[in-house]
C-alpha positions in Angstrom: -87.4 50.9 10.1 -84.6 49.1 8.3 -82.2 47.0 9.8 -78.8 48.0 10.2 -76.1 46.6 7.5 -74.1 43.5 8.4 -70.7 45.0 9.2 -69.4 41.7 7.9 -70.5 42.6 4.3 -72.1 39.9 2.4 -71.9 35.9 3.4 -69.5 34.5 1.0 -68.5 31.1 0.5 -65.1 30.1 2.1 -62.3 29.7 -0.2 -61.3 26.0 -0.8 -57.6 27.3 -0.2 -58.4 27.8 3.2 -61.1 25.1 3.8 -58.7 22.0 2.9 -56.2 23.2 5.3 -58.5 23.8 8.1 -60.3 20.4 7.3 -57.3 18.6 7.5 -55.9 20.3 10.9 -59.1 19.4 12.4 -58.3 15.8 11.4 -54.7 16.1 13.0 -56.2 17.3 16.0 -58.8 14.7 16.2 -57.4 11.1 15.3 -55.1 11.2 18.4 -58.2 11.8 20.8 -60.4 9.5 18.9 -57.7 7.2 19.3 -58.0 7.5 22.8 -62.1 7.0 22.9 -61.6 4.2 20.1 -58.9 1.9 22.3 -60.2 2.8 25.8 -60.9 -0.5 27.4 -64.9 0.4 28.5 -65.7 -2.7 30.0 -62.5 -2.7 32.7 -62.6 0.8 32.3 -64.0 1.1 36.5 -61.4 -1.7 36.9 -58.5 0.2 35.9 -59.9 3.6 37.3 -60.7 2.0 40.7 -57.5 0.2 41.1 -55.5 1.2 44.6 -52.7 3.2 42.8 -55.1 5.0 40.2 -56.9 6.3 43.2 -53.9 6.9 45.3 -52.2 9.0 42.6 -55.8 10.9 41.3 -55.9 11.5 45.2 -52.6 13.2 45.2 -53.5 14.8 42.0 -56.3 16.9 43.3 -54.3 17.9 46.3 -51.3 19.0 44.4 -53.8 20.8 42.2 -55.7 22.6 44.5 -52.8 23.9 46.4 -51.1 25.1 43.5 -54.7 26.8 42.8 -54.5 28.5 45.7 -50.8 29.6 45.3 -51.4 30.9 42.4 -54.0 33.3 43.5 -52.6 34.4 46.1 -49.5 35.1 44.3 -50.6 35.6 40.8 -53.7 38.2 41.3 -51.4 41.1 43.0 -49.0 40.2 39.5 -52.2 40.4 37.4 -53.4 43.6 38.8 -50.1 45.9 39.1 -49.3 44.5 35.6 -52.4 45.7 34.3 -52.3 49.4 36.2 -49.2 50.1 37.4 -46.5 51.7 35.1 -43.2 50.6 36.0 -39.9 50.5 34.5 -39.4 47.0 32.9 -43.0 46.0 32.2 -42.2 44.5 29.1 -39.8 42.1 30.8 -41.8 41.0 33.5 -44.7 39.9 31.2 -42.2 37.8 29.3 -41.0 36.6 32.8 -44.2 35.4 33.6 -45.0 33.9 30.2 -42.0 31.8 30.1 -42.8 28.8 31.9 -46.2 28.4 29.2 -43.4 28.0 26.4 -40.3 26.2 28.3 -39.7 22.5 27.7 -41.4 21.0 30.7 -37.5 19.2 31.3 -36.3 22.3 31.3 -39.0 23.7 34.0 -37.9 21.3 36.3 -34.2 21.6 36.3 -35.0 25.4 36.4 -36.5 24.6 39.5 -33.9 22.6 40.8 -31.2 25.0 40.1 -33.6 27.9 42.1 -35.1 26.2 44.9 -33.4 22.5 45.1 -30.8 21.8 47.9 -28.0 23.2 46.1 -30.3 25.7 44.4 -30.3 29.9 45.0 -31.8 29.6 47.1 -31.8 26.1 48.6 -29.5 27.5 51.5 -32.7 29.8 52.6 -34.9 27.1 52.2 -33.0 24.5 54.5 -32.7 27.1 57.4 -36.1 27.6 57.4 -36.5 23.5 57.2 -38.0 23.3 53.8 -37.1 20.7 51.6 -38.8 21.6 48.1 -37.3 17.9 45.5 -39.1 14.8 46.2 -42.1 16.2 48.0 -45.6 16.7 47.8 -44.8 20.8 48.1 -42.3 20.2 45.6 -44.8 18.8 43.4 -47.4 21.9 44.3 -44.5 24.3 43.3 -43.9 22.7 40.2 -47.7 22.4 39.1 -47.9 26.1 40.2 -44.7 27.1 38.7 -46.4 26.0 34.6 -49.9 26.8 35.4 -49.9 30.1 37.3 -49.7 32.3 33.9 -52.4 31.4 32.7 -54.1 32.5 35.6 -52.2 35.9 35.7 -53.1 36.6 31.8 -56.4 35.9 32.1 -56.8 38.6 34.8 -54.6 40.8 33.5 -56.4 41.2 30.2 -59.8 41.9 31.9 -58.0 44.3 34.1 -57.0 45.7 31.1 -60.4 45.7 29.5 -62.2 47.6 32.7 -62.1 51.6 32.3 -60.2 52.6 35.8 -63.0 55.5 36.3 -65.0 52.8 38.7 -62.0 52.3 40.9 -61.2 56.2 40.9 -64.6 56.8 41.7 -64.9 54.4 44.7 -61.3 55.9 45.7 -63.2 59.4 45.8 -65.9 58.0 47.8 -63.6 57.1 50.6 -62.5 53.3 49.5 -59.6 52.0 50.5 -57.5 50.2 47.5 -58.5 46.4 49.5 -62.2 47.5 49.7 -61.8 48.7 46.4 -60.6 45.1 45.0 -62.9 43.4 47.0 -66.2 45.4 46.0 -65.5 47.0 42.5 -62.8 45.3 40.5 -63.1 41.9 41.5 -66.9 41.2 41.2 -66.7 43.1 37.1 -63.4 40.7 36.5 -65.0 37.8 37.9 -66.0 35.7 34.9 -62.5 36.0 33.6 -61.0 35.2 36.9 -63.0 32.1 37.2 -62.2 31.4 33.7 -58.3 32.0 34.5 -58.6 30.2 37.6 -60.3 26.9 35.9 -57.4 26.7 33.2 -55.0 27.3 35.8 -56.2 24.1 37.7 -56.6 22.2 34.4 -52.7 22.8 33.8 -51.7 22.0 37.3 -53.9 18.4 37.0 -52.2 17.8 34.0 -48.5 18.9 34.5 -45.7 16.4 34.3 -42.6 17.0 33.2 -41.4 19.5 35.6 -42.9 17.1 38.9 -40.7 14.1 37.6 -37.8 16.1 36.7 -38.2 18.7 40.7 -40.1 16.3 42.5 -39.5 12.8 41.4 -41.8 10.1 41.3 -42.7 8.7 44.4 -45.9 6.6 45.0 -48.2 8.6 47.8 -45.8 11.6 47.4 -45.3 12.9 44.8 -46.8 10.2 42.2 -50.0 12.2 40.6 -52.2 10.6 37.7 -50.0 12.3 34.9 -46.8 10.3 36.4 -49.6 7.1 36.7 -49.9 7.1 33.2 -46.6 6.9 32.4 -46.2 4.2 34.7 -49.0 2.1 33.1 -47.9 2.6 29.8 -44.6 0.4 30.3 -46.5 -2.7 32.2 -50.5 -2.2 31.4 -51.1 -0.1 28.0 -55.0 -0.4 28.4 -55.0 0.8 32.1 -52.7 3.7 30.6 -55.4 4.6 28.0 -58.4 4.5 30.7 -56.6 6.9 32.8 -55.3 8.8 29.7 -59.6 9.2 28.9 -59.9 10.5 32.4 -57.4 13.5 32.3 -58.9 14.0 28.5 -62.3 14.0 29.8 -61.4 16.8 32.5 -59.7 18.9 30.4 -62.7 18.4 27.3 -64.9 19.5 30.8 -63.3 22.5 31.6 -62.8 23.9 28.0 -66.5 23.4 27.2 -67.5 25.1 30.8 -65.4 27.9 29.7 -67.4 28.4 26.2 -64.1 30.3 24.6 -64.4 33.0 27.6 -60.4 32.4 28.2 -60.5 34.1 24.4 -62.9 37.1 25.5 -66.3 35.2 23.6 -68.5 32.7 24.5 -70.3 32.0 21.5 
């Protein structure tokens, strides 16, 4: 039996036109973070990373993280799922909505959030009857990290929503499923590799955010300080301690891309 054609037609060699460019973007991506691995300071590298504030603010960091995990799937999966099979008037708009925060300076995030949920905010007025006090907290700093990283989440889902036919929900629906029992036992479990995947970039965003916490939440040590803010600390009075803390947040991100394998991009080869 003969083997099936390559679709791709025959293996050619690459055209120098596009092989310089693409060599040379991989350099521009590269120096930076092998400027990072070339200047960090290995042997006071467990020094720097084990100093009281480093671990007070990578404390705070996984806390403010994790929360603004969990905020975003409770409020970013129902988002996800009506975007991806409801038909509503608007659609369009709300997609952008929730795009917006991935392509808004991260300044501008944070006085966005100021001018919606800070004291003199839309609804700051709510907030203080109900005794919340969002700027220069730790849930400040949770709704800011939430407020940048919760589309990837919703975009991820959203596109494997997209990508799974909607005959196995109508067919548990026929079967007497309820539209929970339906999430819980059919859609979830077939969007679950993408969910993870969203979820994992989600909390790699949140780790990393920074210019909306200083600009909503402040800077305060214990507080609202996370690692992000540390660094920019350390890079006025200790530039070496800056870079060992810079390799940490490097190293996490590098961990979560290469656990995802490209699956945020629907392939994991």
């Amino acid at each position: 039996m003969s083997r099936p054609a390559d679709r791709r037609g025959p293996r050619a060699r690459p055209p120098v036109a596009f092989v310089l460019p693409a060599a040379l973007a991989l350099v521009f991506l590269a120096v930076p973070l092998a400027g990072v691995l070339a200047h960090t300071p290995w042997p006071d590298l467990v020094g720097h990373l084990s100093s009281p504030a480093v671990a007070r603010a990578l404390g705070l960091s996984l806390l403010v993280s994790g929360w603004a995990l969990l905020l975003s799937f409770v409020l970013g999966v129902p988002l996800a799922w009506l975007l991806a099979r409801v038909h509503f008037p608007g659609k369009a708009l709300v997609r952008s909505l929730v795009l917006l925060p991935m392509v808004l300076p991260p300044t501008v995030a944070g006085v966005a959030l100021l001018r919606g949920f800070g004291r003199n905010g839309l609804l700051g007025g709510v907030l203080e009857v109900l005794g919340a006090t969002l700027p220069f907290s730790t849930a400040g700093a949770v709704v800011a990290a939430a407020f940048v990283a919760m589309p990837f989440l919703v975009i991820s889902l959203e596109g494997a929503l997209n990508g799974l036919p909607p005959r196995y929900e109508e067919a548990a629906a026929t079967m007497g499923a309820t539209l929970p029992q339906t999430l819980r036992y059919v859609t979830l479990p077939m969007v679950m590799p993408s969910l993870a995947s969203g979820a994992a970039l989600c909390w790699a965003r949140a780790l990393g955010e920074f210019g909306a916490t200083i600009t909503f939440a402040g800077n305060l040590p214990g507080v609202t300080q996370t690692l992000p803010l540390q660094v920019y600390l350390l890079l006025q009075r200790d530039p070496a301690a800056a870079t060992s803390v810079s390799l940490l947040l490097l190293a996490v991100a590098a961990a979560v891309l290469i656990a995802l394998r490209g699956r945020w991009l629907g392939h994991s080869r």
